[in-house]
Backbone as CSV, one residue per row, in Angstrom:
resi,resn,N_x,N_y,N_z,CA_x,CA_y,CA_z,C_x,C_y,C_z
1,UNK,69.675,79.801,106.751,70.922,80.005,106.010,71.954,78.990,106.476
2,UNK,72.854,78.509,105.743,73.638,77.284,105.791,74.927,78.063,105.402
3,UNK,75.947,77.932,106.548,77.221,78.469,106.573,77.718,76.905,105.430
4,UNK,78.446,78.044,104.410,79.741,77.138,103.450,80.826,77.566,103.510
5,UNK,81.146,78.171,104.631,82.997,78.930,104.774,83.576,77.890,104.994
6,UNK,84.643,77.671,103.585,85.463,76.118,103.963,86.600,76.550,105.009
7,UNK,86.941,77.649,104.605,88.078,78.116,105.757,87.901,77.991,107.273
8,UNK,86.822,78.278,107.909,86.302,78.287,108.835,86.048,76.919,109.370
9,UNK,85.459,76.003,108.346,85.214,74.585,108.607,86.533,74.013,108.433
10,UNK,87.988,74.190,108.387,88.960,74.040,108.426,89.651,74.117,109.690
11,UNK,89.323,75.539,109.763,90.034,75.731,111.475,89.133,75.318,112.510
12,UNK,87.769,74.660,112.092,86.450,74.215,113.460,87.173,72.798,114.114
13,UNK,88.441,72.358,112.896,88.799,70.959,113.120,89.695,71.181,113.989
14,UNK,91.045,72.120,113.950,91.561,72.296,114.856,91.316,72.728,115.818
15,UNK,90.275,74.142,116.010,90.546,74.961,116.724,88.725,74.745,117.512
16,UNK,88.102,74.222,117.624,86.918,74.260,118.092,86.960,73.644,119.644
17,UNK,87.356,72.684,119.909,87.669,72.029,121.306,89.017,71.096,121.606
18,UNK,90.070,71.929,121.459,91.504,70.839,121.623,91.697,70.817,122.436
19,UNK,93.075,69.690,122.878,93.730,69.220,123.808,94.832,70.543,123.352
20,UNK,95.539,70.632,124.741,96.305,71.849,124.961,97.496,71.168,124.118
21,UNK,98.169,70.828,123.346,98.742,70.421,121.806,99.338,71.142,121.064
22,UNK,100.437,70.758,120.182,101.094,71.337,119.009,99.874,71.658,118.154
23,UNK,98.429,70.929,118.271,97.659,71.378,117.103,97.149,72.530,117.129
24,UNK,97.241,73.278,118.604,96.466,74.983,118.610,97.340,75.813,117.827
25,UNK,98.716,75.350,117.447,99.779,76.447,116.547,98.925,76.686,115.060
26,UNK,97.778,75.442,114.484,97.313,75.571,113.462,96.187,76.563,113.252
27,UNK,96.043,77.583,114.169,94.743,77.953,114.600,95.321,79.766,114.174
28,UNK,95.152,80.405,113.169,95.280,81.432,113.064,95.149,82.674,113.782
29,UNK,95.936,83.430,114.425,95.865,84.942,115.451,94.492,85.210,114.947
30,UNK,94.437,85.951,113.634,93.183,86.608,113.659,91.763,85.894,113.261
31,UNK,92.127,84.407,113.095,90.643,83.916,113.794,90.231,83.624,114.906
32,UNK,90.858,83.867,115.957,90.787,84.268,117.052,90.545,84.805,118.103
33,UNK,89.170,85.194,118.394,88.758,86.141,119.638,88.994,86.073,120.538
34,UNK,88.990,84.637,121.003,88.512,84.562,122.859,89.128,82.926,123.173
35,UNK,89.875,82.770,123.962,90.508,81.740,124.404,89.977,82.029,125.979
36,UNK,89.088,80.240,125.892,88.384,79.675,127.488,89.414,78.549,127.322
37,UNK,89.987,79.044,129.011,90.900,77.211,129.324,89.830,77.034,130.558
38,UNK,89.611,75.718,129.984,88.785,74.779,131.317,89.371,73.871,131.846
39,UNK,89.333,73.541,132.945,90.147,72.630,133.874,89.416,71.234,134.095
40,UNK,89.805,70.156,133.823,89.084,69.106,133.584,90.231,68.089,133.992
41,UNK,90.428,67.823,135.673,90.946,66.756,136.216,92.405,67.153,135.773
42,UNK,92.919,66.539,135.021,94.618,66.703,134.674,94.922,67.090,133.807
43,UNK,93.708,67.231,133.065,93.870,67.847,131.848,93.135,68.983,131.513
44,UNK,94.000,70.307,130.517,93.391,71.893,130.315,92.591,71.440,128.915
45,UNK,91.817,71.699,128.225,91.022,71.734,127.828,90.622,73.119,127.261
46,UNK,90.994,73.554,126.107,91.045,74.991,125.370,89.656,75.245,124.478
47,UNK,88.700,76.284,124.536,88.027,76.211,123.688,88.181,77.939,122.884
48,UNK,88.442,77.702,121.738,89.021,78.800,120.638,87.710,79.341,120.080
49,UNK,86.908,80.266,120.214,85.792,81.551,119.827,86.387,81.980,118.607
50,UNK,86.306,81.926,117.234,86.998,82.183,115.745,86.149,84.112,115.796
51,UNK,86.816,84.784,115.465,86.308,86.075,115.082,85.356,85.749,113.816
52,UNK,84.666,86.674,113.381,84.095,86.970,111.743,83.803,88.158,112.000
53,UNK,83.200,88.736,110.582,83.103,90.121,110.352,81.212,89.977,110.617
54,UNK,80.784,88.618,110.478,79.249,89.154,110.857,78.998,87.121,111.745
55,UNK,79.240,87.948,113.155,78.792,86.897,113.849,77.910,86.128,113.786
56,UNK,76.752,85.988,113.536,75.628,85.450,113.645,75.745,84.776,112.295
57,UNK,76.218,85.196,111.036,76.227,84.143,109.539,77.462,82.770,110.391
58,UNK,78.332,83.455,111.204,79.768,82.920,111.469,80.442,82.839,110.140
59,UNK,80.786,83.881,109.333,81.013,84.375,108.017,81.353,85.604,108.190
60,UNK,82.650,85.561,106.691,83.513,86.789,106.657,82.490,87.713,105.600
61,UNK,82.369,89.366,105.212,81.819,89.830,104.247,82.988,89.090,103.184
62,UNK,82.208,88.522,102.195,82.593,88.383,100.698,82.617,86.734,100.402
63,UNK,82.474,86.055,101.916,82.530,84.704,101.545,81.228,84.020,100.959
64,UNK,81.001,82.790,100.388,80.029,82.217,99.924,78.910,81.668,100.963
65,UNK,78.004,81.645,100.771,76.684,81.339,101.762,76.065,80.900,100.770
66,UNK,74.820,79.550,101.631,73.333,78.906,100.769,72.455,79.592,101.943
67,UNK,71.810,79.458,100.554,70.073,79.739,101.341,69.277,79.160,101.130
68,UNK,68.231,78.862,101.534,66.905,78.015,101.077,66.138,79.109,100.313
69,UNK,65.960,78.825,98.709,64.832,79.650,98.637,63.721,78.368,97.585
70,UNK,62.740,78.831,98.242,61.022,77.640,97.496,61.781,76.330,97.825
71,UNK,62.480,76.015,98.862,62.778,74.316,99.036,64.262,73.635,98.203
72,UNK,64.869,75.034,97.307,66.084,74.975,96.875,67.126,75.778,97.540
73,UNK,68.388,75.135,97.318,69.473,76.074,98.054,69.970,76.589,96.943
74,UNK,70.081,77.580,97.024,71.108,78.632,96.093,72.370,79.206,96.703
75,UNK,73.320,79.843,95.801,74.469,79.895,96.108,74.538,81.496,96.556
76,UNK,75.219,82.182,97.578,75.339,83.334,97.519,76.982,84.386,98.111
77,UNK,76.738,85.519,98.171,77.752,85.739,98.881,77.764,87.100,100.051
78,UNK,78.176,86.847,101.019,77.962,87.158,102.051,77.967,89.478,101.641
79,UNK,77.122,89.989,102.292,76.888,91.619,101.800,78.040,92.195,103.014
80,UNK,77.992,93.266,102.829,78.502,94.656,103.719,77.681,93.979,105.197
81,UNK,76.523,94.062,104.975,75.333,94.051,105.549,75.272,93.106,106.707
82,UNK,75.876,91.945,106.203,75.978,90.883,106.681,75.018,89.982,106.518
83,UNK,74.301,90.038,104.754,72.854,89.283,104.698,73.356,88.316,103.347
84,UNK,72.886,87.123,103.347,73.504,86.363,102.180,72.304,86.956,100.972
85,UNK,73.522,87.055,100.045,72.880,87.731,98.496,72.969,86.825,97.930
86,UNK,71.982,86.415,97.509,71.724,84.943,96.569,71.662,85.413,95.275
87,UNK,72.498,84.283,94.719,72.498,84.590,93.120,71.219,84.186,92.467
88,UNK,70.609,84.933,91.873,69.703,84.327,91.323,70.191,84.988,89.624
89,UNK,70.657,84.384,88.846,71.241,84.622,87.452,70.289,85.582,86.251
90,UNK,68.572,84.376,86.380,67.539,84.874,85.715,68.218,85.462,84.191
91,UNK,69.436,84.419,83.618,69.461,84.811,82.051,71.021,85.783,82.109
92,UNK,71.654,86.070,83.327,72.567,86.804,83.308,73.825,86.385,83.637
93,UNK,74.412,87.404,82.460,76.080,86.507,82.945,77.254,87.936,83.192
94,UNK,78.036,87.630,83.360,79.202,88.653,83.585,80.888,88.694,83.375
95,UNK,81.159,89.070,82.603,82.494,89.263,81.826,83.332,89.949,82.630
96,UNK,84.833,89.675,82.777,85.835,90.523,83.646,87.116,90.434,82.867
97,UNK,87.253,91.800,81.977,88.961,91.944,81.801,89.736,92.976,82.725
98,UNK,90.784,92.554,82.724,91.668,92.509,83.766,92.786,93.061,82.850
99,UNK,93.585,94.153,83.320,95.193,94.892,83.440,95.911,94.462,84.317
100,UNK,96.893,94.472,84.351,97.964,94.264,85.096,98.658,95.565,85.932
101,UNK,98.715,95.614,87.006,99.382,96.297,88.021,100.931,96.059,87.974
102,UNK,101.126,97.538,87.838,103.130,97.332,87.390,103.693,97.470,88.933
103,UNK,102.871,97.682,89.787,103.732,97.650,90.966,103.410,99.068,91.711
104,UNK,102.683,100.053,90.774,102.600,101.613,91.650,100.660,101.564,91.826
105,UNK,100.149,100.215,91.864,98.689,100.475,92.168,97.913,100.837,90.346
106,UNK,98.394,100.427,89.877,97.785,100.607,88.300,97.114,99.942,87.621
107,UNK,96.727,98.455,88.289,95.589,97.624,87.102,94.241,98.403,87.139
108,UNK,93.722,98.017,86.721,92.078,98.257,86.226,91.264,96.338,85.751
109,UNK,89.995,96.436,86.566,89.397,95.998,85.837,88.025,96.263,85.152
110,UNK,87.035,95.723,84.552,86.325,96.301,83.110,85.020,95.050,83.360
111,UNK,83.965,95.330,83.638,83.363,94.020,83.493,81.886,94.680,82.199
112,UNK,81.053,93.335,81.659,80.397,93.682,80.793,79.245,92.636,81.439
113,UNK,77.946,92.737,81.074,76.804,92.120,81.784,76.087,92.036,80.561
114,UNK,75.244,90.809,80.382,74.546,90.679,79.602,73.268,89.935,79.918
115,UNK,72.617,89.616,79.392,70.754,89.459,80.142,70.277,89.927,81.355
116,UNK,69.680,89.634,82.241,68.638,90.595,82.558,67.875,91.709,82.610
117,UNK,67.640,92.970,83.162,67.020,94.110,83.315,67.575,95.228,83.470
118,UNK,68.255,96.089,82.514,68.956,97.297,82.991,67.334,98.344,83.676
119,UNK,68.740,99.088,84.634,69.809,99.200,84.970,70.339,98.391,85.773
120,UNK,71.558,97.880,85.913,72.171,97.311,87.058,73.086,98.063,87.584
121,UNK,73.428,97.605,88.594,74.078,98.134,89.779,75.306,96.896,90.291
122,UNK,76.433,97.742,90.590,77.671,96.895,91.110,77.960,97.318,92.482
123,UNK,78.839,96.142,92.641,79.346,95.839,93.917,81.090,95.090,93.864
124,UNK,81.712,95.856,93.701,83.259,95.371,93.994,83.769,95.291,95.191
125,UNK,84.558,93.908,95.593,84.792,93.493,96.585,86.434,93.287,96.507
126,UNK,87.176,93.487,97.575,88.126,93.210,97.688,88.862,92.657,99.156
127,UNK,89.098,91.651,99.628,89.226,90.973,101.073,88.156,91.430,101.875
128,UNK,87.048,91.663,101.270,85.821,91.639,102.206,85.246,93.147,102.370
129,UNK,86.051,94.117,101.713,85.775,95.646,101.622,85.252,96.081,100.301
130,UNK,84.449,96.620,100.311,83.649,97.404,99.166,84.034,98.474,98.699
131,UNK,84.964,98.338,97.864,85.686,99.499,96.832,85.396,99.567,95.544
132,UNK,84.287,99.481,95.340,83.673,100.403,93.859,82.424,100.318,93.429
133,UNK,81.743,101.096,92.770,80.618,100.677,92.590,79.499,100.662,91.439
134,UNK,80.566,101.048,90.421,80.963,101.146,88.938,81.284,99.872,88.068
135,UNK,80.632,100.119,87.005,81.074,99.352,86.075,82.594,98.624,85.950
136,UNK,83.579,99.852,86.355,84.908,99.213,85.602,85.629,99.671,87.703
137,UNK,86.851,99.616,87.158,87.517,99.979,88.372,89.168,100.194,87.359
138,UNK,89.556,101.298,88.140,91.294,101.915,88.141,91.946,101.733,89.411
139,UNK,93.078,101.673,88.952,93.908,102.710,89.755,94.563,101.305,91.078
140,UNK,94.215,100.133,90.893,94.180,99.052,91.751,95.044,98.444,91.766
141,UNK,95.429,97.921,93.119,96.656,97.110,93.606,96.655,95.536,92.854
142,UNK,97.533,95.196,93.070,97.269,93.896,92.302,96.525,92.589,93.237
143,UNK,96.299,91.931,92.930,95.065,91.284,93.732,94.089,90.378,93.347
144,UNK,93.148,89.741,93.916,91.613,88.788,93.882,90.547,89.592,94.141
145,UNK,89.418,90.165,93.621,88.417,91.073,93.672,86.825,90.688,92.840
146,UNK,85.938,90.504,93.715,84.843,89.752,93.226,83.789,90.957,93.164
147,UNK,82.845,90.557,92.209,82.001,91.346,91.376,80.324,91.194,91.646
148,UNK,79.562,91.617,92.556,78.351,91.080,92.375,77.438,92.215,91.782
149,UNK,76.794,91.645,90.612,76.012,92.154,90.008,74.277,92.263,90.360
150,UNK,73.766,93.386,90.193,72.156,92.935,90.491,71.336,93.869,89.154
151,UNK,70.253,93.387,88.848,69.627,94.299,87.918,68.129,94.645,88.126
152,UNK,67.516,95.447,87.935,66.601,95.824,88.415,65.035,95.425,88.979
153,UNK,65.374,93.683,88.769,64.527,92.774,88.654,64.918,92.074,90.120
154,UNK,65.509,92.545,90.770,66.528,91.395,91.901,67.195,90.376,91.392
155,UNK,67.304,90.232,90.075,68.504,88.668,89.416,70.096,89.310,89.927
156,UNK,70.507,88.540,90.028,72.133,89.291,90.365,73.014,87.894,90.128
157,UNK,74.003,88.235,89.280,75.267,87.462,89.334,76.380,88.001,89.881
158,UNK,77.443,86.758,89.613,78.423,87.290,90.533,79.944,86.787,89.604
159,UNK,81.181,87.421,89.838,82.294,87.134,88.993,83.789,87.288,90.019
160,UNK,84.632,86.362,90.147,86.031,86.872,90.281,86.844,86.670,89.264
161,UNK,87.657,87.901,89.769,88.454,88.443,88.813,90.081,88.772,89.433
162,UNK,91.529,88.516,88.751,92.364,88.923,89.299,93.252,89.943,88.745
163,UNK,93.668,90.519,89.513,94.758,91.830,88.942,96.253,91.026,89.113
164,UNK,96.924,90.697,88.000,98.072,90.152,88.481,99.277,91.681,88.421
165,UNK,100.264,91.032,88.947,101.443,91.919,89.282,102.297,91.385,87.814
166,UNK,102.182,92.679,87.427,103.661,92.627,85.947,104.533,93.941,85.923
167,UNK,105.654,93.354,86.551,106.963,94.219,86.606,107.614,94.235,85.725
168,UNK,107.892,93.390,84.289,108.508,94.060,83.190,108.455,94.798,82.504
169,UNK,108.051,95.764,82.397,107.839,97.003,81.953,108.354,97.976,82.423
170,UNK,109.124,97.726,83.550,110.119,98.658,84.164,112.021,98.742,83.480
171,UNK,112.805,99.199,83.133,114.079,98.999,83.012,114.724,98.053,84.277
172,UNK,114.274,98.883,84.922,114.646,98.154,86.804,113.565,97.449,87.466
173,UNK,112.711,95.767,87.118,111.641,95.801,87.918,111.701,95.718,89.880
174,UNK,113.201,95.437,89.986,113.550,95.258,91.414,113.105,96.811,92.172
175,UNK,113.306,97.948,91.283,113.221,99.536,91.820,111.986,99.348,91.552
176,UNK,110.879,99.222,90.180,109.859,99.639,89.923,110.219,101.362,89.185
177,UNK,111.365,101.167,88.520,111.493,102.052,87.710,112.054,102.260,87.035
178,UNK,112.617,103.432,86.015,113.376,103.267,84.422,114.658,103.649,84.642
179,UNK,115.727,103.452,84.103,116.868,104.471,84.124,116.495,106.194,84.361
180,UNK,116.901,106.510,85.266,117.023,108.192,85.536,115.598,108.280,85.974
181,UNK,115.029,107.434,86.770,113.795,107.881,87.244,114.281,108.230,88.732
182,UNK,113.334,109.182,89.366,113.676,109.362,90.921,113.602,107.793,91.908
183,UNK,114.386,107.747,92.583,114.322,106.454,93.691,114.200,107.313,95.439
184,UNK,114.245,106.349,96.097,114.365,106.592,97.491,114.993,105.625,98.042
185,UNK,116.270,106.367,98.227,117.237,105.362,99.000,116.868,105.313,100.748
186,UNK,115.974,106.111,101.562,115.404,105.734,102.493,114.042,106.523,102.516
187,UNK,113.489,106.851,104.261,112.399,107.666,103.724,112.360,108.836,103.363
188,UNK,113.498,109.793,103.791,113.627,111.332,103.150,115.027,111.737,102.414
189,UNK,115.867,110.864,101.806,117.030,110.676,100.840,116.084,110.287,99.512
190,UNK,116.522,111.365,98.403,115.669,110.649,97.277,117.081,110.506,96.285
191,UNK,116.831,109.939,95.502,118.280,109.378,94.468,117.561,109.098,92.894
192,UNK,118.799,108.670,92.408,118.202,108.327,91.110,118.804,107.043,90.312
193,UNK,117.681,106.360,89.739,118.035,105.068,89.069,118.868,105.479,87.832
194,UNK,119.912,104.228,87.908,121.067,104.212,87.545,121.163,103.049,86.088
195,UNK,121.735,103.081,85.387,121.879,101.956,83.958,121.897,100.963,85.119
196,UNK,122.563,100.366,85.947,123.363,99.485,86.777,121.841,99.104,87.898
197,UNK,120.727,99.634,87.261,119.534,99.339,88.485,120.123,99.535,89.841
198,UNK,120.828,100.344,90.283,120.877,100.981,91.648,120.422,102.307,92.063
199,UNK,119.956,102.392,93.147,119.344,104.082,93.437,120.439,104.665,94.504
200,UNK,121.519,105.192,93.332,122.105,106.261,94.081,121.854,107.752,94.237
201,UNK,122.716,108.252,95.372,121.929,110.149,95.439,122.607,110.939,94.502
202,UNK,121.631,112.048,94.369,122.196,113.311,93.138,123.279,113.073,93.415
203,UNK,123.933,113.419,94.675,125.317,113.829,94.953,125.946,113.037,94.281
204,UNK,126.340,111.239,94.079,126.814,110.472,93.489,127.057,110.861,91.892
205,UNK,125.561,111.610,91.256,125.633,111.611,89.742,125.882,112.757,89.777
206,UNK,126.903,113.396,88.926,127.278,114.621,88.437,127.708,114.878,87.830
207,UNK,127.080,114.104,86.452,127.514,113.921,85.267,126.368,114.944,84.589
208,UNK,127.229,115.863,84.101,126.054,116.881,82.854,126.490,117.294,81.295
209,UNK,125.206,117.054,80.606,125.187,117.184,79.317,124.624,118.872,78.674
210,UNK,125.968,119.411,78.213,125.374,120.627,77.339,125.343,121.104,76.242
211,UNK,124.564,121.456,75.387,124.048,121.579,73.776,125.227,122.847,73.654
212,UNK,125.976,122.604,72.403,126.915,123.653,72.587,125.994,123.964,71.209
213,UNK,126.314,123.476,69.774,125.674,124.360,68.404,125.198,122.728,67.253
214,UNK,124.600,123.714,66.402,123.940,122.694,65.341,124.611,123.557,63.873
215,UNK,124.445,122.708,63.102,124.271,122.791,61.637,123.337,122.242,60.868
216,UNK,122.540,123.433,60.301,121.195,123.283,59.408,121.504,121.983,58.866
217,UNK,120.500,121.341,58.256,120.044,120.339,57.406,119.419,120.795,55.970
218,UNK,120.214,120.548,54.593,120.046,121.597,53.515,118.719,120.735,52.959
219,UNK,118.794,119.097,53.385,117.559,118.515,52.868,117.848,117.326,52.363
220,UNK,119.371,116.625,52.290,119.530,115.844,52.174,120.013,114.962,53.923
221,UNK,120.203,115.761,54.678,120.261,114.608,56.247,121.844,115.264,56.134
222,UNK,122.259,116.487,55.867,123.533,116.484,56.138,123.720,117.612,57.633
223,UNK,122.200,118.145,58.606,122.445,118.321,59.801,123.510,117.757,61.046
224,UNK,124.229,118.564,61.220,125.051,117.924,62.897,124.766,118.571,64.138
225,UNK,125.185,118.336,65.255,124.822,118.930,66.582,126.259,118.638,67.182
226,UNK,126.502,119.553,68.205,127.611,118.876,69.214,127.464,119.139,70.700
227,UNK,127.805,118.742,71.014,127.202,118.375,72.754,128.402,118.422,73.514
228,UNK,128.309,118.994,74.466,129.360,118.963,75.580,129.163,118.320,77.016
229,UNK,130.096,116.821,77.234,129.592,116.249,78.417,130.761,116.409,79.709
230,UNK,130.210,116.770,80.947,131.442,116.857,82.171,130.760,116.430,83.103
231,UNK,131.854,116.194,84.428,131.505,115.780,85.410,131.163,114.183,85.364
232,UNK,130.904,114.062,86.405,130.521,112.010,86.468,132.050,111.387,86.307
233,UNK,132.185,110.179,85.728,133.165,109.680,86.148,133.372,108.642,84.174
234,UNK,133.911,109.136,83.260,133.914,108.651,82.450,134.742,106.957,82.469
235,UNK,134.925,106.560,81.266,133.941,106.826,80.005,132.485,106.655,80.295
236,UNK,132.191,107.316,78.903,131.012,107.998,78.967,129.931,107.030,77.831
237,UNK,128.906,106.517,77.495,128.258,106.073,76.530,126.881,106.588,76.257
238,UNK,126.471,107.473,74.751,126.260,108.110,74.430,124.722,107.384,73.849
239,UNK,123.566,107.842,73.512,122.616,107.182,72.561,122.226,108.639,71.955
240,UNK,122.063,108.782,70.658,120.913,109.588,69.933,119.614,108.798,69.855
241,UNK,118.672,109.785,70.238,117.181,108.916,70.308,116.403,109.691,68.947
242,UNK,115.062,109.553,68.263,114.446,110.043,67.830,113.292,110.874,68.908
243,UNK,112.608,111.418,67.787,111.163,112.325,68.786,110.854,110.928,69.599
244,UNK,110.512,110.058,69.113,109.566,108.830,69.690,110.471,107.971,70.732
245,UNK,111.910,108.548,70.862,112.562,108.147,72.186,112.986,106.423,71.683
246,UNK,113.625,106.676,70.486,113.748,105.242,70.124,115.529,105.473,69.446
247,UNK,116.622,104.564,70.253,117.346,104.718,69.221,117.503,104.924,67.917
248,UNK,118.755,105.604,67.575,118.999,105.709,66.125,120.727,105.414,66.202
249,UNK,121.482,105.798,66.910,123.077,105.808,66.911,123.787,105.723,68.507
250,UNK,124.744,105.009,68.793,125.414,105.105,69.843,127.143,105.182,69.174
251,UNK,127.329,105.594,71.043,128.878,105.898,70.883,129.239,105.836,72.038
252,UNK,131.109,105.993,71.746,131.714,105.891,73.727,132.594,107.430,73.624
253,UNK,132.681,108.183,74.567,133.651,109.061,74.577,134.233,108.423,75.973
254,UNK,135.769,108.215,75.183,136.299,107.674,76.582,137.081,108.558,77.501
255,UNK,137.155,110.021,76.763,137.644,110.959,78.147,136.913,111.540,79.183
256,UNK,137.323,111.479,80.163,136.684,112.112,81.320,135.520,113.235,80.984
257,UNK,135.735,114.293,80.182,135.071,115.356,79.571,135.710,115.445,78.108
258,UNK,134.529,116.089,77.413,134.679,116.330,76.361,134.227,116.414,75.467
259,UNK,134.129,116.987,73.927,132.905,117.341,72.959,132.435,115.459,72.552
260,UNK,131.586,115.839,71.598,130.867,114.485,71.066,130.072,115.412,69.387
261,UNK,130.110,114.995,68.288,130.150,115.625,67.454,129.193,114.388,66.396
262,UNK,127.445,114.673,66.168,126.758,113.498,65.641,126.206,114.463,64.288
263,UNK,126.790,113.774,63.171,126.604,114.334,61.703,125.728,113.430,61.159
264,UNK,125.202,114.114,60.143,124.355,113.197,59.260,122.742,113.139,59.873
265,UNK,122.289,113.919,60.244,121.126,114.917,61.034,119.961,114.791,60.344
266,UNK,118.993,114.877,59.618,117.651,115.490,59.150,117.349,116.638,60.206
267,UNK,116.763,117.721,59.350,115.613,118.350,60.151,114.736,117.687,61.731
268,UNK,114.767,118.634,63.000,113.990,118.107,63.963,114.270,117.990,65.035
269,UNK,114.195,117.420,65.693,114.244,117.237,67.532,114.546,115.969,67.420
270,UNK,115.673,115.681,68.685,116.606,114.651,68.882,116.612,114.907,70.615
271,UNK,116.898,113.687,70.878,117.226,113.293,72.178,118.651,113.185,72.678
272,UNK,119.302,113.039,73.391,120.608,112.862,73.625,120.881,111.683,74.659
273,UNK,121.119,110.815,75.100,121.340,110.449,76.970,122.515,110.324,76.896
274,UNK,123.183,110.537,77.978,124.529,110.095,78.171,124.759,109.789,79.861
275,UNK,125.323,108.352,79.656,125.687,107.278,81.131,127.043,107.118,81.328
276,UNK,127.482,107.776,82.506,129.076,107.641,82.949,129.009,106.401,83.163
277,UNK,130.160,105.852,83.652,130.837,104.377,84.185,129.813,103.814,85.438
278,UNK,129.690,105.143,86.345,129.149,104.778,87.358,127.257,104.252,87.727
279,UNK,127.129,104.640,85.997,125.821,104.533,85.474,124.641,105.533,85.534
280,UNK,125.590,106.346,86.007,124.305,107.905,86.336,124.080,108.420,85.049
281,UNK,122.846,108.998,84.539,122.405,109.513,83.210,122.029,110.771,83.441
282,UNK,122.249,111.477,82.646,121.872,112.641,82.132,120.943,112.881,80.626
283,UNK,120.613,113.425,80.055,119.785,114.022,79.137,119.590,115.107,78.526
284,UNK,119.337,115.364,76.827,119.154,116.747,76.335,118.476,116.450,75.738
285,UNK,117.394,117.778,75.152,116.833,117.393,73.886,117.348,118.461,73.008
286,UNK,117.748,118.409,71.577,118.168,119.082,70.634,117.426,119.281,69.433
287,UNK,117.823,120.450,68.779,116.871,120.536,67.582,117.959,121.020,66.385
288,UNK,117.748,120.469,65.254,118.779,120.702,64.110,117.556,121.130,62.973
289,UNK,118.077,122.476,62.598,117.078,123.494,62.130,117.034,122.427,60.195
């Protein structure tokens, strides 16, 4: 077996036999086991022992390895095991779609295999750890994660794949969350996101919204509702949402407290939000018969 860890053959330049030098700073902590200083006349003489996860390849699990097989080298990648898994393709290939991780551990990826011998069997890799062993994968941090495939013939391919990080989808991507979602302003203070993307505490928001009465809807949209808002720190700015949480009307009530009165209604369920100055939100849902 023929070590191809370029990383390794990177740090063999610095870190294999130096002069005691600014160049040992290039030599990474955790490739690092064992520092021998030898004494050699006037000069120390350092020799740097690199860690791996399987000594004897001098290889990390997940990195690339050759092997000789019938007088050819093939390409492989290093097992759990610590044994190089040679690709041998034999007609097979492997597909990887990829989701995006919003920031709470949420991509997924999905792979699809085509030629060789079902059944096959997976192997998901991630910095050298074996986390899945399934077709697809959830629930995942965002990241680089490689795929080796085998099918029942011993052919096995192999795929990377990345989970990128997409934070727009948040109102707030700096919080990783929406207006009026819970925050944590440390580890046992919890608060709440604000129009203004800040996570202040309940105590701060104390702004509340209450359904006082409605008027039927005869069938032409001539339903109203009125709402009563206090507390918080006005003015106040108002949205009617639909069922599907999608505007339909805004407004400002600029007194401290006070009614809010939305005519011209259909039949149904309505949303309410309302955001003081200080940006704290509140919420109702209403129904106009």
């Amino acid at each position: 077996m023929i070590n191809s860890n370029s990383r390794h053959s990177f740090l063999g330049t610095f870190c294999g036999i130096v002069a005691l030098s600014a160049a040992l700073l290039a030599c990474q902590k955790e490739d690092i086991d064992e520092l021998i200083i030898l004494e050699e006349g006037a000069h120390e003489t350092i020799v740097v022992v690199p860690s791996y996860d399987c000594e004897l390849l001098q290889l990390n699990v997940g990195d690339s390895c050759l092997q000789e097989l019938a007088g050819v080298l093939a390409t492989g990648f290093v097992s759990q095991d610590c044994e190089c898994v040679v690709n041998q393709p034999c007609g097979m290939s492997v597909g990887i779609n990829s989701s995006p991780d919003d920031g709470t551990g949420s991509g997924m990826l999905e792979s699809t295999v085509t030629g060789g011998t079902e059944p096959y069997s997976y192997a998901w890799y991630r910095s050298g750890d074996l986390v899945g062993s399934n077709p697809a994968l959830s629930s995942l941090d965002f990241g680089i994660y490689q795929l080796i495939v085998n099918d029942s013939e011993g052919c096995s391919t192999s795929a990377m794949a990345n989970v990128d990080l997409n934070l727009t989808g948040w109102d707030c991507p700096e919080l990783m969350g929406d207006v009026g979602d819970a925050c944590l302003l440390n580890d046992s203070i919890e608060g709440l996101v604000t129009t203004n993307c800040e996570c202040v505490t309940t105590a701060d928001c104390a702004i509340s919204v209450t359904f006082v009465s409605s008027e039927a809807d005869d069938g032409s949209g001539s339903g109203s509702a009125s709402i009563y808002i206090d507390g918080g720190q006005g003015p106040y700015a108002w949205t009617l949402l639909s069922p599907e949480w999608t505007a339909l009307e805004n407004g400002i009530l600029s007194e401290s407290t006070g009614f809010i009165e939305i005519n011209g209604l259909n039949s149904g369920f309505f949303g309410i939000e309302c955001t003081d100055s200080l940006g704290c939100l509140a919420q109702i849902l209403i129904n106009v018969p």
